[in-house]
The first five atom37 places (N, CA, C, CB, O) and aatype in JSON, in Angstrom:
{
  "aatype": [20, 20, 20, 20, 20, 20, 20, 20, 20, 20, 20, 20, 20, 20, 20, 20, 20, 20, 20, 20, 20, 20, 20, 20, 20, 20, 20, 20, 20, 20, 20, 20, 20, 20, 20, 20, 20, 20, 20, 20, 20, 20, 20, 20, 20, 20, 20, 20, 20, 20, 20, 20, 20, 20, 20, 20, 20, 20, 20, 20, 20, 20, 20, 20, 20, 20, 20, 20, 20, 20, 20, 20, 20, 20, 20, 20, 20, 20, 20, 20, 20, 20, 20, 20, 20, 20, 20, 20, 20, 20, 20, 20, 20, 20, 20, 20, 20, 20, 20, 20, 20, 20, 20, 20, 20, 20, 20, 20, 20, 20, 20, 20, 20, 20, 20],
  "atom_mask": [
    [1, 1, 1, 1, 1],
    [1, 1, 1, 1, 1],
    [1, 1, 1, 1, 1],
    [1, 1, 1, 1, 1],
    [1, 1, 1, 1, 1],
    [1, 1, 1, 1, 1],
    [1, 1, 1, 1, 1],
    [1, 1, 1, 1, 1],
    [1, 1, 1, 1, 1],
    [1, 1, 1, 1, 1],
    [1, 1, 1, 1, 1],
    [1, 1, 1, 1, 1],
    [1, 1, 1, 1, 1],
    [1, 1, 1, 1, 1],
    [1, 1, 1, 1, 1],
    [1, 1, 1, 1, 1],
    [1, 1, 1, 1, 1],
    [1, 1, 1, 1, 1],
    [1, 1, 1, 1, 1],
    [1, 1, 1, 1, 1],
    [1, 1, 1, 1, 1],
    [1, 1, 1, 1, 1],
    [1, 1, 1, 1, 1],
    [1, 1, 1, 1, 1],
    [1, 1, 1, 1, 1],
    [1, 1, 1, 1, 1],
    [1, 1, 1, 1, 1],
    [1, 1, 1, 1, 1],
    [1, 1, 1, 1, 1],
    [1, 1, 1, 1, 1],
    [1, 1, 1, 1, 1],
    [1, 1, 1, 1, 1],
    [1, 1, 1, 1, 1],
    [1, 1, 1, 1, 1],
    [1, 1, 1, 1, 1],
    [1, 1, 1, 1, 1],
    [1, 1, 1, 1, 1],
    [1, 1, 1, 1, 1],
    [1, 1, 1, 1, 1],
    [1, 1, 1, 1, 1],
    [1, 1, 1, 1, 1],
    [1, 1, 1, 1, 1],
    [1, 1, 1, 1, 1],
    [1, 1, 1, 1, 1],
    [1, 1, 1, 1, 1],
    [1, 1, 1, 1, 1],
    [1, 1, 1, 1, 1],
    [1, 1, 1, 1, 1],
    [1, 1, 1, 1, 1],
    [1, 1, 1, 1, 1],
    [1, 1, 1, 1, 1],
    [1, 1, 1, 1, 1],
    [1, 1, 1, 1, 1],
    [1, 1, 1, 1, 1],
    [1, 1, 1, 1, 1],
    [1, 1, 1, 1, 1],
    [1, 1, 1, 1, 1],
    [1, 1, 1, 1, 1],
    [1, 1, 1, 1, 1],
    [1, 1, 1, 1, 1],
    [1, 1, 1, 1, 1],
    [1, 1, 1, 1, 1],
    [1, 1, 1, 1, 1],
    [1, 1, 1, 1, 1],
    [1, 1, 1, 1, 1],
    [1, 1, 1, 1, 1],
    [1, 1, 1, 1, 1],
    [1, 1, 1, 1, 1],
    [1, 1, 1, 1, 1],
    [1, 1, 1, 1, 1],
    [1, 1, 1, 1, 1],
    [1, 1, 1, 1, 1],
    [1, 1, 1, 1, 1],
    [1, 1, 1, 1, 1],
    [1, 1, 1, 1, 1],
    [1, 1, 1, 1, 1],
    [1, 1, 1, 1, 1],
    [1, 1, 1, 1, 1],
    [1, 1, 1, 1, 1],
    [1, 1, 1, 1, 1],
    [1, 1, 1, 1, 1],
    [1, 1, 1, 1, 1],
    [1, 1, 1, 1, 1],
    [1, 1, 1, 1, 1],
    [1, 1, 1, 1, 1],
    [1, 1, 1, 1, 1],
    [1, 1, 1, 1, 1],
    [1, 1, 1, 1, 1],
    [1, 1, 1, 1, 1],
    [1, 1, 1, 1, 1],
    [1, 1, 1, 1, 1],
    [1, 1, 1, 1, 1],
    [1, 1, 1, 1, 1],
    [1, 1, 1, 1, 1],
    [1, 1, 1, 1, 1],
    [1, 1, 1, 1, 1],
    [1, 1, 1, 1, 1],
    [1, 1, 1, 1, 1],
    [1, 1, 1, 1, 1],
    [1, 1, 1, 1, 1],
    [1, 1, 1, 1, 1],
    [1, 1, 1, 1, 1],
    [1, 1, 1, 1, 1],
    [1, 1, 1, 1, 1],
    [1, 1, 1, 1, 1],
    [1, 1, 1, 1, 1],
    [1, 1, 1, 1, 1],
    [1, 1, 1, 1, 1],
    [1, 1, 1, 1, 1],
    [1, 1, 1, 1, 1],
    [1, 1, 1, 1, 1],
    [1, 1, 1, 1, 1],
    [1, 1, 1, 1, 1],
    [1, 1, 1, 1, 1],
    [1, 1, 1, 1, 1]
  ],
  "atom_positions": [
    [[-3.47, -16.16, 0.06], [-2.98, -14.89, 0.56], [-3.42, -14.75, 2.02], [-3.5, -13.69, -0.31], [-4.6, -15.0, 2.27]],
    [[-2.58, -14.38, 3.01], [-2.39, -14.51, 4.05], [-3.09, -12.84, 4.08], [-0.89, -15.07, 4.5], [-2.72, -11.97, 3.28]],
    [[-4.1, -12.62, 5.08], [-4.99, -11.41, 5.67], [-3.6, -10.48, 6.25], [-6.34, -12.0, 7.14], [-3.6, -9.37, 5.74]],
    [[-2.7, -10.64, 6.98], [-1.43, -9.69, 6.63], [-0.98, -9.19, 5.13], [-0.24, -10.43, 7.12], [-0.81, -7.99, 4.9]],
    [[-0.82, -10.05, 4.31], [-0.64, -9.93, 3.18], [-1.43, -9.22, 2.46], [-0.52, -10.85, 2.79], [-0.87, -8.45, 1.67]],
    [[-2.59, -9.24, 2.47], [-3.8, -8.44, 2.23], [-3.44, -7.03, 2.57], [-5.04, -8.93, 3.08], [-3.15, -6.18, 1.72]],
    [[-3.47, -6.81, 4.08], [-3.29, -5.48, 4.82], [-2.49, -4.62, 3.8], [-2.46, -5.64, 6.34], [-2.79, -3.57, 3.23]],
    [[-0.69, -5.85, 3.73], [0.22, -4.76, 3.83], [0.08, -4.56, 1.62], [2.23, -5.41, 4.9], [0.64, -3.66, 0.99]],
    [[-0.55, -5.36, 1.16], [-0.9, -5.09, -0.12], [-1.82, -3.32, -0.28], [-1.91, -6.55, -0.54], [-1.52, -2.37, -1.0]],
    [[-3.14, -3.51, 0.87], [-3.72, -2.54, 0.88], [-3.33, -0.93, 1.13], [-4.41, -2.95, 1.51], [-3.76, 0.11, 0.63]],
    [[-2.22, -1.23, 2.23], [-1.24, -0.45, 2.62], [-0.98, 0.27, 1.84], [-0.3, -0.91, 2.98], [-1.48, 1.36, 1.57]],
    [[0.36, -0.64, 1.11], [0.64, 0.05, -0.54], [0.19, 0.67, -1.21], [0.72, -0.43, -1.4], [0.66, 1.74, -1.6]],
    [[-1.15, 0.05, -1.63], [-1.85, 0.57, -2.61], [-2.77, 1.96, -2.29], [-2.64, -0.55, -3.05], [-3.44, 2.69, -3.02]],
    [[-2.48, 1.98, -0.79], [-3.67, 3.61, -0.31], [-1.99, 5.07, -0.67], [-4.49, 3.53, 2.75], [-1.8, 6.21, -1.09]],
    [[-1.23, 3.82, -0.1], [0.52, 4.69, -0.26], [0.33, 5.49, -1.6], [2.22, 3.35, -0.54], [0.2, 6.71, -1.73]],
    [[0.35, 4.73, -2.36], [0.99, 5.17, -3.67], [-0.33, 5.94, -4.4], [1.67, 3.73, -4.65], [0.03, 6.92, -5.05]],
    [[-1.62, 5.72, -4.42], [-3.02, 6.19, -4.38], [-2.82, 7.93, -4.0], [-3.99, 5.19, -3.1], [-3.07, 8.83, -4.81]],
    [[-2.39, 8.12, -2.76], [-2.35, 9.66, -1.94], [-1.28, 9.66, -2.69], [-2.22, 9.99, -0.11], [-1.46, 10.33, -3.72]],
    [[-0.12, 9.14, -2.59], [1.3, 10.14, -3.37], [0.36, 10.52, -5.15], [3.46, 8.61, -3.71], [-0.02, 11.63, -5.52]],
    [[0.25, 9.56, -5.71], [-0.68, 10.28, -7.21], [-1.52, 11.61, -6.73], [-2.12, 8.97, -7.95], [-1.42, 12.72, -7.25]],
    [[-2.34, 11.27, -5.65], [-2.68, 12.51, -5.42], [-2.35, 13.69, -5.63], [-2.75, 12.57, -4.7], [-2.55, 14.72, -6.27]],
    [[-1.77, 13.18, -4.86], [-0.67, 14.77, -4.53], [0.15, 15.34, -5.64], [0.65, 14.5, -3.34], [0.69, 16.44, -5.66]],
    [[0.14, 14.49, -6.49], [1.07, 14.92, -8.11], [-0.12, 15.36, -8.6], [1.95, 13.53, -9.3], [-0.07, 16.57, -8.8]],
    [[-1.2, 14.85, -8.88], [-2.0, 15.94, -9.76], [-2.24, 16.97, -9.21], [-3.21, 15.63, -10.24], [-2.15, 17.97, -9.92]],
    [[-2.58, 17.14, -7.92], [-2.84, 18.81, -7.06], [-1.64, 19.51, -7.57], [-2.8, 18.86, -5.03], [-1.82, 20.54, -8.23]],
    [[-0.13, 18.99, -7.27], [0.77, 20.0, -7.71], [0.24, 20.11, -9.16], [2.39, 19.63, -7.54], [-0.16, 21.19, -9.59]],
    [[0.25, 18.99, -9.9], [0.09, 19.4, -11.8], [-0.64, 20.82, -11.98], [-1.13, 18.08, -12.83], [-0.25, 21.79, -12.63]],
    [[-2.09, 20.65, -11.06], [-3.35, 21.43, -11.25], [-2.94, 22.84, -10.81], [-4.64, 20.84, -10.37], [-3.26, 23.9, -11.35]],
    [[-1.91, 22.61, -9.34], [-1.79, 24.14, -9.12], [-0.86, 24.87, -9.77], [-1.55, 24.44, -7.86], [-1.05, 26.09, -9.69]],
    [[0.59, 24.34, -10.74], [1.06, 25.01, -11.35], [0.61, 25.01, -13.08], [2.24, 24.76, -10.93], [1.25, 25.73, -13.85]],
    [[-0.12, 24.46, -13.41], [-1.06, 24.88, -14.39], [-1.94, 26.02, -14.1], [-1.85, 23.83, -14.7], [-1.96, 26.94, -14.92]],
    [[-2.78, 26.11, -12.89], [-3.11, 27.43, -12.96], [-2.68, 28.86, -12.92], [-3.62, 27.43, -12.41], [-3.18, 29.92, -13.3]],
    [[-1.25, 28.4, -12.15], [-0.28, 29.87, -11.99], [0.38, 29.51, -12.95], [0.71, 30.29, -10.62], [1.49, 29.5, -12.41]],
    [[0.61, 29.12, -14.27], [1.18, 29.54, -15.06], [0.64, 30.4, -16.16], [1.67, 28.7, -15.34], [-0.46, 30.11, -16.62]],
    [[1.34, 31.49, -16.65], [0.53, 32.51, -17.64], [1.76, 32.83, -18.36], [-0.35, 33.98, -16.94], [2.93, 32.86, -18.0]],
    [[1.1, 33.07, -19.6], [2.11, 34.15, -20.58], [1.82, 35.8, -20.65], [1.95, 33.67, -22.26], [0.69, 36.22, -20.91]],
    [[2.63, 36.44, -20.46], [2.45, 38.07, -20.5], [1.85, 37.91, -21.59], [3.71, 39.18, -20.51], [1.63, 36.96, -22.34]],
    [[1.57, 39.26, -21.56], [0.75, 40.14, -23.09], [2.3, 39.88, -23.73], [-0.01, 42.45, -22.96], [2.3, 38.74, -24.18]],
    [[3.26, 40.36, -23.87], [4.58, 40.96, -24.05], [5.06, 39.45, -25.12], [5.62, 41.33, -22.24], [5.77, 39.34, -26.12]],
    [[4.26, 38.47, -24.32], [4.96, 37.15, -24.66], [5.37, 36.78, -25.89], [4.25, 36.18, -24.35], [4.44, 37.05, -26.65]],
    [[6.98, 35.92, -27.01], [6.93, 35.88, -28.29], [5.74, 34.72, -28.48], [8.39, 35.62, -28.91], [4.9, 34.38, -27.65]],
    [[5.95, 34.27, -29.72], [5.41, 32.81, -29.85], [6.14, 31.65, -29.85], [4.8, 32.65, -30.91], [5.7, 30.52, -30.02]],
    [[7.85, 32.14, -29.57], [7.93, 30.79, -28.5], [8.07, 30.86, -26.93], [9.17, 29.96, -28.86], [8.71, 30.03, -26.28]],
    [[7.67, 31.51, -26.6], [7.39, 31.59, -25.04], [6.37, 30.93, -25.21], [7.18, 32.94, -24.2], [6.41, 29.8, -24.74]],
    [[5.15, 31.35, -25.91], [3.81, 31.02, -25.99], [3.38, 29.46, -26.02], [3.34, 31.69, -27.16], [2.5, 28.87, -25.4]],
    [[4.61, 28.85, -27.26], [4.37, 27.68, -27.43], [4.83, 26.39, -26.61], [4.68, 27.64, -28.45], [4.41, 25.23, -26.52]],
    [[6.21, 27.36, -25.86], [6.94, 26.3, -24.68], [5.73, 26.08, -23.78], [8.41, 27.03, -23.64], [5.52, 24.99, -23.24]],
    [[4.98, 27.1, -23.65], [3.97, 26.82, -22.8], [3.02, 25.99, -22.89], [3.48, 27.63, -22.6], [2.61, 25.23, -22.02]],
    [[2.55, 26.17, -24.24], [1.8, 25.21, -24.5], [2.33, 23.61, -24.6], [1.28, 25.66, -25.61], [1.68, 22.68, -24.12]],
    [[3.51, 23.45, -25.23], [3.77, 21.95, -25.02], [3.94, 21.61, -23.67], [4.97, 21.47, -25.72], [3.57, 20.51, -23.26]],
    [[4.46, 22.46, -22.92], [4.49, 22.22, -21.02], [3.49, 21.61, -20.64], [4.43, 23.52, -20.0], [3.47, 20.48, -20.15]],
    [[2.05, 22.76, -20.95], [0.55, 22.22, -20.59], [-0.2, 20.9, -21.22], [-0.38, 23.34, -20.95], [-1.18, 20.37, -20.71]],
    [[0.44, 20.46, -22.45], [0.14, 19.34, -23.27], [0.86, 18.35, -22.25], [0.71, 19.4, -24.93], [0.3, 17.26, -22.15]],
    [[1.99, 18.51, -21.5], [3.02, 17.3, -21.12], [2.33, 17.18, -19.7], [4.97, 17.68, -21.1], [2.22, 16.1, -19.13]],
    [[1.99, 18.07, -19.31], [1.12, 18.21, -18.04], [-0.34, 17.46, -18.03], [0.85, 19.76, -17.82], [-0.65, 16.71, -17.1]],
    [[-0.99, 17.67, -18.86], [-1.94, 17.35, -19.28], [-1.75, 15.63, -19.38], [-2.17, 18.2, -20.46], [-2.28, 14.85, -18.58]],
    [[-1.07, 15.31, -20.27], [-0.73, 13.85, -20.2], [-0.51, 13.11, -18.87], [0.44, 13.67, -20.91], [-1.16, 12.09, -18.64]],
    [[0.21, 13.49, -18.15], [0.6, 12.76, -17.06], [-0.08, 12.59, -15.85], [1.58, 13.15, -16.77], [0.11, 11.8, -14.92]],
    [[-1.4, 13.97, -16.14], [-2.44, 13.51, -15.54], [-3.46, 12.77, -16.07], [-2.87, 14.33, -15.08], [-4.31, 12.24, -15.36]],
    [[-3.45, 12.72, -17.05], [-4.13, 11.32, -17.77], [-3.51, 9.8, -17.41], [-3.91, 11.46, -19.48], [-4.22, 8.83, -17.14]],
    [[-2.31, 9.78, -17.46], [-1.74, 8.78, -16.68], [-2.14, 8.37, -15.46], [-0.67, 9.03, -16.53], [-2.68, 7.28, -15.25]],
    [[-1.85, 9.34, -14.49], [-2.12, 9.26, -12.95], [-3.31, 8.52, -12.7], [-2.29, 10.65, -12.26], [-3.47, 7.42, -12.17]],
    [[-4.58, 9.78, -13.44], [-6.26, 8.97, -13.45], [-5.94, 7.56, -13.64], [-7.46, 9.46, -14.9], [-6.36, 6.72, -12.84]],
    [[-5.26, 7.28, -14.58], [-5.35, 5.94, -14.76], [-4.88, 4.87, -13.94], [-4.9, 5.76, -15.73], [-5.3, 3.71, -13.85]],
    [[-3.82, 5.5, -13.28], [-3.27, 4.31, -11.98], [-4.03, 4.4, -11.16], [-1.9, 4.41, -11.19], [-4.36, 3.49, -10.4]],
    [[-4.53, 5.75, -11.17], [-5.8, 6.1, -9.98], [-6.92, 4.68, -9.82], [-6.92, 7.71, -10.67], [-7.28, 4.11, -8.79]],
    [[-7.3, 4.39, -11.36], [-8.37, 3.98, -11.35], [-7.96, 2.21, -11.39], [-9.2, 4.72, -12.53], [-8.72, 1.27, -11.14]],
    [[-6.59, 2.17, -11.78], [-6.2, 0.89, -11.63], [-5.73, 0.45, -9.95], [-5.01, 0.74, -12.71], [-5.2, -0.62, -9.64]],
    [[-5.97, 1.19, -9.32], [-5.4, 0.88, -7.74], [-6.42, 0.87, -6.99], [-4.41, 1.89, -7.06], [-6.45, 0.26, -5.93]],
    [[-7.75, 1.8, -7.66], [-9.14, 1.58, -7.1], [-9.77, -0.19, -7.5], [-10.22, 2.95, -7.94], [-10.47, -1.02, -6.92]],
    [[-9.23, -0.14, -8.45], [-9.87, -1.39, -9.17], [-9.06, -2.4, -7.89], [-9.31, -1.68, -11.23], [-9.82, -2.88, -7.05]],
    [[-8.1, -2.6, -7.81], [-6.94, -3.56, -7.29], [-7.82, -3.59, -6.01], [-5.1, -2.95, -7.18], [-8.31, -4.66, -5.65]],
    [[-8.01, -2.59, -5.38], [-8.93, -2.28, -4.01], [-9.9, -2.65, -4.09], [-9.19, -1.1, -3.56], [-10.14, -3.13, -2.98]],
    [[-10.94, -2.78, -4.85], [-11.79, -3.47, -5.04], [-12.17, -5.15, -4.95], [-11.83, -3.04, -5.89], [-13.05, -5.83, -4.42]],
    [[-10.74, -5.42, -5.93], [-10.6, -6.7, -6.37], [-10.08, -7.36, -4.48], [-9.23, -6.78, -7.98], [-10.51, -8.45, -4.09]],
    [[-9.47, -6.77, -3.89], [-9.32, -7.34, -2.2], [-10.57, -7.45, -1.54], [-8.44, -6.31, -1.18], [-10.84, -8.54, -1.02]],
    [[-11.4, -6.52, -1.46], [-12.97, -6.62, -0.78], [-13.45, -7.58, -1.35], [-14.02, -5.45, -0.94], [-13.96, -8.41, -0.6]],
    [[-13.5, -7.86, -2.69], [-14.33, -8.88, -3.37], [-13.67, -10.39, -3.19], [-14.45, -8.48, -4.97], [-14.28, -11.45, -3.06]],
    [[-12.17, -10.15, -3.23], [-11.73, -11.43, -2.75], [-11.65, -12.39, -4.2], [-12.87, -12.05, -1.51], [-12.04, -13.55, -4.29]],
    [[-11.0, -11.54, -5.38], [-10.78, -12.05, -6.32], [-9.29, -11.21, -6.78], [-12.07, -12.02, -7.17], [-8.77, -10.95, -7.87]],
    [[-9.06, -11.05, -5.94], [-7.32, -9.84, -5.8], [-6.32, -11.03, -6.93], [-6.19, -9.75, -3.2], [-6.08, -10.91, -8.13]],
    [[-5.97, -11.97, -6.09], [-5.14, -12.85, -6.87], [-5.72, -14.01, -8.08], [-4.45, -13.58, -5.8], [-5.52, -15.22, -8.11]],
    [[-6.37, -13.28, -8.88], [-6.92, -14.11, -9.71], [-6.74, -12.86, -11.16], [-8.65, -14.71, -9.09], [-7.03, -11.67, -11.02]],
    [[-6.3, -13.35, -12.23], [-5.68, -12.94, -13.69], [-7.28, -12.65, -13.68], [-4.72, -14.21, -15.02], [-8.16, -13.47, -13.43]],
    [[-7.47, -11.01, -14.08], [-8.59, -10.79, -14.73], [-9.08, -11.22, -16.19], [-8.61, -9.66, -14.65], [-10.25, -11.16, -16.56]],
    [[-7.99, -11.69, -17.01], [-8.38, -12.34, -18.28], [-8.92, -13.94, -18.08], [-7.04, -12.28, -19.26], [-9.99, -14.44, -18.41]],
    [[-7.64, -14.58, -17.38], [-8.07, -15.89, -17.35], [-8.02, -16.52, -16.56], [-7.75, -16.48, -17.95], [-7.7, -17.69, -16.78]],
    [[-8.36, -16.02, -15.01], [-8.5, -16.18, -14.22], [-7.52, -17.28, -13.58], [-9.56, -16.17, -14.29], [-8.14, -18.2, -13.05]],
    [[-6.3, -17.38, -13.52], [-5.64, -18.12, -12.8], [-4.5, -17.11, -11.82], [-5.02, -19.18, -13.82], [-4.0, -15.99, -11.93]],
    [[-4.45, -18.38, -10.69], [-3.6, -17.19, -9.89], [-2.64, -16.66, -10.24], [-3.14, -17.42, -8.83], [-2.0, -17.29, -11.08]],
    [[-2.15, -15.5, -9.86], [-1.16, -14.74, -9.94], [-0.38, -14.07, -8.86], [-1.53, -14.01, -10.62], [-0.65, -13.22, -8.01]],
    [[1.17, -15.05, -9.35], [2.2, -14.83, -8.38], [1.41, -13.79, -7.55], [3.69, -14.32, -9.01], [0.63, -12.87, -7.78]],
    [[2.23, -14.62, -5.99], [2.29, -13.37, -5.27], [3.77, -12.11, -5.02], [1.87, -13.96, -3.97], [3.84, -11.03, -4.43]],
    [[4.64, -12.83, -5.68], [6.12, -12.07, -5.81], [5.54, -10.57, -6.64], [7.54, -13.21, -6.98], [5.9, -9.47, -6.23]],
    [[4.49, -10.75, -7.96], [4.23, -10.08, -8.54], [3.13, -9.42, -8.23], [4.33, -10.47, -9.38], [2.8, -8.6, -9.09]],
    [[2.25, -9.53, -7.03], [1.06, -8.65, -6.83], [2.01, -7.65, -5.4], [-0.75, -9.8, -6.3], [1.64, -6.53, -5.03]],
    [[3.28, -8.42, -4.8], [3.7, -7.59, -3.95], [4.3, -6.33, -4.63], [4.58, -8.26, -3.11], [3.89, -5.16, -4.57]],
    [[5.35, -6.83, -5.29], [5.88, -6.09, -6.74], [5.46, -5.09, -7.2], [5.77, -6.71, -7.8], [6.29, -4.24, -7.51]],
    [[4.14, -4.84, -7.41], [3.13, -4.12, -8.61], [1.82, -4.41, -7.79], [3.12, -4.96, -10.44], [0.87, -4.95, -8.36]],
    [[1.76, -4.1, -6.56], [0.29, -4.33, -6.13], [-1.1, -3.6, -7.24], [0.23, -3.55, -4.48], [-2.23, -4.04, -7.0]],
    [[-1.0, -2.75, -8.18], [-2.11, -2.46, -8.78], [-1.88, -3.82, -9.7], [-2.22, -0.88, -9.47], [-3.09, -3.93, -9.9]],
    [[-1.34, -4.92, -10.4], [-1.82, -5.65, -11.19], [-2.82, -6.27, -11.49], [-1.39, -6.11, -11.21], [-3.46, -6.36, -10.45]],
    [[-3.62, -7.0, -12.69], [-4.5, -7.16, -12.82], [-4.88, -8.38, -13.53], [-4.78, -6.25, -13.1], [-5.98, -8.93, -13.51]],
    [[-3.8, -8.73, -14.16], [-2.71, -9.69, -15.31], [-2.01, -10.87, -14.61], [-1.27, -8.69, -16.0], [-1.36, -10.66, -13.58]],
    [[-2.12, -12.06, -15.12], [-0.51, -12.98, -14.85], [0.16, -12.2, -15.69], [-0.28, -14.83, -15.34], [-0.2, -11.14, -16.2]],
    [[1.37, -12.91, -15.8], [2.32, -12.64, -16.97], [1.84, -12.97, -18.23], [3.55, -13.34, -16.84], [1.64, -12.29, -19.23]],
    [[1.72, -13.86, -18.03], [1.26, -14.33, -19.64], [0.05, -13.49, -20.08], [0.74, -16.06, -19.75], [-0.02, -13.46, -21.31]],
    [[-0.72, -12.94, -19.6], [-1.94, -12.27, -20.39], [-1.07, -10.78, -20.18], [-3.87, -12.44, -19.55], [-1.47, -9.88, -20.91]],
    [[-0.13, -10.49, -19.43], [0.24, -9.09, -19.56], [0.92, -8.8, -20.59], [0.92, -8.62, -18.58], [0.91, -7.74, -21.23]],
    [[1.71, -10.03, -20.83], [2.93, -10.13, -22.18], [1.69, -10.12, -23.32], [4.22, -11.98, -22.26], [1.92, -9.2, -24.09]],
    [[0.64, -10.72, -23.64], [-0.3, -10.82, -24.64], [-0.66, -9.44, -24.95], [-1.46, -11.67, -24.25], [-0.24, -8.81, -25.92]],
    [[-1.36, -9.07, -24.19], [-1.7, -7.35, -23.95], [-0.58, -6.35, -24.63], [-1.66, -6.94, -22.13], [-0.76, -5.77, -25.7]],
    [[0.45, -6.26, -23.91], [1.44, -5.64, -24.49], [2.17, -5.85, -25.96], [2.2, -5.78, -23.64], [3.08, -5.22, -26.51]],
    [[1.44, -6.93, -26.33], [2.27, -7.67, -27.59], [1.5, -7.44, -28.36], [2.66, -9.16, -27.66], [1.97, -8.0, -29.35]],
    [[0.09, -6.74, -28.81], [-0.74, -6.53, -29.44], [-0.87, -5.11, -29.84], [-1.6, -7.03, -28.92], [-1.8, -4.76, -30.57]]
  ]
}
């Protein structure tokens, strides 16, 4: 991997890092302005609640790319970026441009997923 390649990997990965950001701040701020009147039925009550459950999820998601793009960032400083965290062989670079948080060749991603 070419130290450009690096950069514009890192690039990406700060890119898409701040845009997650910025989706959970919105998640967080319209979770807090959302309320049900006193007045409210119980399905007002409950749309709400599955809203805040679906909300809730997707910031569970986010954390998680969060923490998979920190990891990816990591894995560049350390200088083990292109190496399959299972079994350590390289991994395409078509596919770390692709999906710069990866962590996987294919073959251990297909394993993973197949289980």
């Amino acid at each position: 991997m070419t130290e450009e390649q690096k950069h514009q990997i890192r690039r990406q990965l700060l890119a898409e890092r701040a845009e997650i950001v910025g989706e959970i701040d919105t998640l967080r701020n319209r979770e807090s302005s959302t309320t049900v009147g006193v007045g409210a039925d119980a399905a007002e009550r409950a749309e709400l609640e599955a809203e805040r459950m679906v909300e809730h999820q997707l910031s569970m998601d986010d954390a998680f790319l969060i923490a998979k793009i920190d990891l990816a960032l990591q894995r560049i400083v350390e200088g083990n970026y292109e190496s399959c965290l299972h079994c350590g062989t390289m991994i395409p670079m078509e596919r770390l441009l692709a999906k710069p948080s990866v962590s996987l060749c294919v073959s251990c991603q297909e394993k993973k997923e197949s289980n």
